[in-house]
C-alpha positions, 0 to 999 in steps of 0.5 A: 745664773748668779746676780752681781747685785754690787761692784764698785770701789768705793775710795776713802777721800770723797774727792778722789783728789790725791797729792804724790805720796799719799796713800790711795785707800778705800773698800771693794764692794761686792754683792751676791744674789748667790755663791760664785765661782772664780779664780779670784778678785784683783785691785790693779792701781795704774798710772801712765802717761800717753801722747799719740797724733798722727803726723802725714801719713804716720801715727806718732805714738809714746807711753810712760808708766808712773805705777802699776800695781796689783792687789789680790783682794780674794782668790787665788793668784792669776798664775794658779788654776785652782778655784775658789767660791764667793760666798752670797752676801755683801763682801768688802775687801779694803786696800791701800796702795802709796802713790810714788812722790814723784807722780806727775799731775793728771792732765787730760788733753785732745786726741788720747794725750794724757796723764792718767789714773786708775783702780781697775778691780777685775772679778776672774771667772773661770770660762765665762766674762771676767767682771770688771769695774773701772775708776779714774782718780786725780793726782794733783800738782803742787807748784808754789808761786812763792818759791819760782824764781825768775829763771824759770820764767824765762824758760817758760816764756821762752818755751811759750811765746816769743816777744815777751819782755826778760825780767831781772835775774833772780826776782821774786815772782810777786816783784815781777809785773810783765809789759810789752808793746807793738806797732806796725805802719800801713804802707799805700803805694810809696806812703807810709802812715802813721803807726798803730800801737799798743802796750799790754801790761799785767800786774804779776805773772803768777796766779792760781786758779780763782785769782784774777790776772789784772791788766791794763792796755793803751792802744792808738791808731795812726794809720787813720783806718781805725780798729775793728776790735781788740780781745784779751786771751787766756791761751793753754799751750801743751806740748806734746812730745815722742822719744823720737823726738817728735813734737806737736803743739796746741793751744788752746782758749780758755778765757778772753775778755773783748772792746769794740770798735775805735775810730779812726786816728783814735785811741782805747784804753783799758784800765785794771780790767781782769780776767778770773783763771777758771780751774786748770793744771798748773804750769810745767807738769813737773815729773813728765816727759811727753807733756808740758804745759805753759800759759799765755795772756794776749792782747790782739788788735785788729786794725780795720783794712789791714792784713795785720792783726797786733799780738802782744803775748806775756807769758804767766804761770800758774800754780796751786798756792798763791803768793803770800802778798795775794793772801794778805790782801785778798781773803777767799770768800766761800760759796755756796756747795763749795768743797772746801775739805782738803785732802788729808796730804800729810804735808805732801799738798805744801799748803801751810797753816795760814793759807785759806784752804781752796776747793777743787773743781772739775777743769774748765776743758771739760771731760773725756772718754777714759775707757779703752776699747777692750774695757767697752763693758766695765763698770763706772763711769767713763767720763772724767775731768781731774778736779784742780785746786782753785780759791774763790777769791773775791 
């Protein structure tokens, strides 16, 4: 029987990170203990995006294809019988496919809800188990936090969370800090105490992953019962969305930071406090029908003996390269096994000149199964997180 020693793609950029536009290039590599017969050996470079949840009784289900095409390294084409021999040896058989401009980001979500990536090479045996191996790649995003203006705020604060405070129309979003309060009273029988409250302010509502939302907060109790705790949450909203109009939404808690107790008819204060953005997609997920995405940072205060808890959300926008008044103050520090290299973009990544250039790290929610049923005996590795932009700032 003739041993597949080797197979495997091996791609040009050791990241694998990839901007739209920019050309996918790299080698298959092929092993022989012996000849082999075969129809051919095909490349097929995908791209789609897929939402699917089950609501009641029905499975809610919706695709999108951003690419599909299909190299022929060797061989014949599918549609002709004829047959061809492999020679034994070490063959490599290169290939380049252009990824279109308008590709969105890859995007791994809960429940086969994703925008995904892939080189699947396929060896085609005449009557005996085609060969395949399979390799899962990120495309990433690019969102300028320098050219958002405030009107795409409000739609994404709008879109995110209700309550957050409308900012001045056409602001810079370096100009634009975010604030917002609450309070509630207690009522016992026909008393009303004196209310709780608290106000939640961040220093801007824009930030790339590795940066720190800086934040500050008072909170006072009058209700005389004091508080339990209050906690600080980074939250990952995605909207899943059908054609059929369909939606359904996760959030998710990526990050929070936690102060204890306050005694009755007292008060807390928290002061520049920060909490670092660990690697995630950027906000929006531009050029994607079935999928958005959008940040929260919420302050929750828990009054002790009360059926209430204060939300105080602000909406925050995250994107891949950061406000050009965060550059200036902050130079990012390198670190030890960091990748630092860029991918060679041709200008399709937007970073310019005289912004450190960021690594990219797996994200934060960690990887996901990527092989379908019927690819249960390809080759590579199944398991894949997208890799983000992310600065490590000090």
């Amino acid at each position: 029987m003739t041993r597949l020693r080797k197979f495997e793609i091996v791609l040009s950029n050791r990241q694998v990170v990839y901007f739209p536009g920019q050309c996918v290039q790299g080698h298959l590599i092929v092993e022989l203990d012996e000849a082999m017969e075969m129809r051919g050996i095909f490349l097929r470079c995908q791209g789609k995006g897929h939402v699917q949840w089950k609501a009641g009784k029905h499975h809610v289900t919706a695709s999108e294809d951003y690419l599909n095409v299909c190299l022929k390294l060797f061989g014949n084409d599918p549609q002709q019988g004829d047959h061809v021999t492999l020679n034994a040896g070490n063959h490599a058989f290169p290939f380049q496919i252009v990824l279109p401009v308008n590709a969105p980001g890859s995007f791994e979500g809960l429940e086969n809800c994703f925008v995904r990536y892939f080189l699947k090479a396929t060896i085609d045996r005449p009557w005996k188990f085609d060969k395949h191996y399979k390799m899962v790649f990120t495309v990433a995003s690019v969102l300028d936090l320098n050219t958002v203006l405030n009107a795409a705020i409000r739609d994404e604060a709008s879109a995110a969370c209700v309550g957050v405070k409308e900012l001045e129309p056409r602001t810079e979003v370096k100009q634009a800090p975010a604030q917002t309060e609450d309070a509630k009273t207690v009522c016992c029988m026909c008393c009303e105490s004196d209310p709780v409250s608290a106000t939640f302010r961040i220093d801007k509502i824009g930030c790339v992953p590795g940066e720190s939302i800086v934040f500050d907060a008072e909170i006072k109790d009058g209700t005389g019962r004091g508080i339990n705790s209050s906690v600080v949450k980074f939250i990952m909203l995605t909207v899943y969305k059908a054609y059929s109009g369909a939606e359904r939404e996760i959030k998710r808690e990526i990050g929070r930071l936690h102060h204890g107790t306050v005694s009755p008819g007292g008060s807390d204060v928290w002061r520049r406090e920060r909490l670092r953005i660990p690697p995630v997609p950027p906000s929006f997920l531009p050029n994607c029908n079935l999928i958005e995405i959008h940040y929260i940072i919420e302050m929750v205060v828990d009054v002790a003996d009360t059926p209430f808890d204060l939300h105080l959300p602000l909406s925050v926008v995250i994107g891949t390269i950061p406000l050009q008044s965060v550059v200036q103050q902050i130079r990012p520090q390198e670190q030890p096994g960091a990748i630092t290299e860029q991918p060679q973009a041709s200008g399709a990544s937007g970073f310019s000149e005289d912004i450190p250039p960021p690594s990219y790290r797996e994200c934060v929610l960690g990887r996901v199964d990527t092989m379908d049923e019927d690819e249960q005996y390809a080759a590579g590795d199944r398991n894949f997180a997208p890799a983000y932009t992310y600065y490590d700032f000090v």
